[in-house]
N, C-alpha and C positions, 0 to 999 in steps of 0.2 A: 504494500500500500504506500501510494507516494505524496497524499493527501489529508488532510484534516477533513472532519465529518463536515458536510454541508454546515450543517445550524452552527458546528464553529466558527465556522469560515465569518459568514453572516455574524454571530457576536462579536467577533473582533471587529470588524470594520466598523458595526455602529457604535460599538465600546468605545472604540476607537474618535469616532467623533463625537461621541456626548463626552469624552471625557477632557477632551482636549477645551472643546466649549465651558464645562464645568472650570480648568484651570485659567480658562481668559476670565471668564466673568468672574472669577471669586479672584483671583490677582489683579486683575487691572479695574472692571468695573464695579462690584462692588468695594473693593478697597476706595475708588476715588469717589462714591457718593456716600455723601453724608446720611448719617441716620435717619438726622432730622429732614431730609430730603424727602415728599411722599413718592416718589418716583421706587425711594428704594425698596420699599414694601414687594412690589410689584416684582423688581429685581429678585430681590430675594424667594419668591414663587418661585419663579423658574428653576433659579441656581438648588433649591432644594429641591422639585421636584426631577428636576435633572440628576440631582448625586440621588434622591431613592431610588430614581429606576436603577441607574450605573448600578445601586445593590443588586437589587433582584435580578438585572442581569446577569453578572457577576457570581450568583450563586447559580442558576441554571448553566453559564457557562462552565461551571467546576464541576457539578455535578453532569454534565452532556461529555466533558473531558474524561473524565473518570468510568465513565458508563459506558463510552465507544472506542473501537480500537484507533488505534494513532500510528502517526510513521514514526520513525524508530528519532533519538535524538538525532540532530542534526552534526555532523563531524566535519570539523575544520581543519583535522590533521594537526592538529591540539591540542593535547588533552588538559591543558589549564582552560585554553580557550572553550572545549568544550563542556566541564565544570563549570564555567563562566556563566555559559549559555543557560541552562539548566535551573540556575541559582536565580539569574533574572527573570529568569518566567515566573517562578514561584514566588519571588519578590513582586513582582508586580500583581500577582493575587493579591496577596499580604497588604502591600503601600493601597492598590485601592476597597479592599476594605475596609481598612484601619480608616482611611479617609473618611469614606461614609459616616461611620459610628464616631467618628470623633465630630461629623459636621452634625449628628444627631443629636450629640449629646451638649453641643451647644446650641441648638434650638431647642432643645429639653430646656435645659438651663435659666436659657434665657426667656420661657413661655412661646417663644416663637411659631409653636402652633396653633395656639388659638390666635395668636398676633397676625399670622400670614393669611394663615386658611380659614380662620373662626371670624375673622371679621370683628374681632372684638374694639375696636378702634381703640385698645392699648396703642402708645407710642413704643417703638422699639427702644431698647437700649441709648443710654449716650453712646455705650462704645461694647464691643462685644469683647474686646482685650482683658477685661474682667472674669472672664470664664476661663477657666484652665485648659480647658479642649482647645482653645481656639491658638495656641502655642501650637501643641501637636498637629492641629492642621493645617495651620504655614507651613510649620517646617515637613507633616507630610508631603505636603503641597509641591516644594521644592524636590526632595527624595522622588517624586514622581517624575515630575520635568526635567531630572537627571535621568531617571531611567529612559525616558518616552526618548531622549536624544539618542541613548545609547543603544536605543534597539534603531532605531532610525539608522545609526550609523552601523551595527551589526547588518544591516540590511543591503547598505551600500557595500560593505567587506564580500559579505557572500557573493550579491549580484556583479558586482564590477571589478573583484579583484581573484575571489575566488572559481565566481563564473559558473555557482552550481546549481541553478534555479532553484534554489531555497523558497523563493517568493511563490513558486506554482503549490508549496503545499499551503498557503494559507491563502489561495483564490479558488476559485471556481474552477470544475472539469470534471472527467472519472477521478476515481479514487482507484 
């Protein structure tokens, strides 16, 4: 088999862009709008209901991983490099779960769901830096966008240097 199972193929790619979506708007746009902003409310919808799918996806993705057969790990002619490879995958489970539950656990915190979804026209926080989760998910935040680089660039290593179409098992075709 020289393939990932269809449905994975398919969660990584949309993984792939809600996740990346979820790291602009909670770095660049909600960091630069103010609480006191009503705009952010609205903001913050999305960015939350973006990281709970990213969960639920993320757990069906593990569990479809786990439940279907796979191609064998990928070899670089490496074996630290291959080690490498392996480590990152499973890190990248790990960093965006952790994500999730730490972005849960500061809208826990902060009421944010009766704030967001409840409608209760509570005013958000002055600052959500008061909640401890919210550390952890910067700097998740970061440990993601190192990874996301370095699978990016792992990708360019196989395709253009190594030359071993790596990329056909996580697209579409037979299996």
């Amino acid at each position: 088999m020289s393939r990932y199972h269809p449905l994975l193929v398919v969660l990584h790619w949309i993984l792939a862009a809600m996740i990346v979506v979820g790291l602009v708007m909670g770095g660049k746009v909600l960091s630069e709008t103010a609480n006191s902003d009503p705009e952010k409310i609205t903001l913050l919808k999305i960015h939350m209901s973006v990281g709970m799918l990213i969960l639920v996806l993320m757990i069906i993705r593990l569990i479809t991983r786990f439940v279907t057969a796979k191609p064998q790990h990928a070899n670089t002619g490496n074996t630290l490099l291959n080690k490498l490879g392996v480590v990152m995958h499973y890190l990248f489970y790990l960093i965006v779960i952790l994500m999730a539950v730490s972005g849960m656990a500061i809208a826990s915190l902060a009421g944010l769901p009766e704030i967001i979804f409840g409608n209760s026209g509570t005013a958000l926080p002055a600052s959500f830096d008061e909640y401890p989760p919210r550390m952890a998910h910067g700097i998740l935040s970061l440990i993601l966008t190192v990874l996301i680089t370095a699978h990016v660039g792992a990708f360019f290593y196989h395709q253009f240097i190594l030359k071993d179409k790596l990329f056909s098992r996580m697209w579409f075709g037979p299996r």
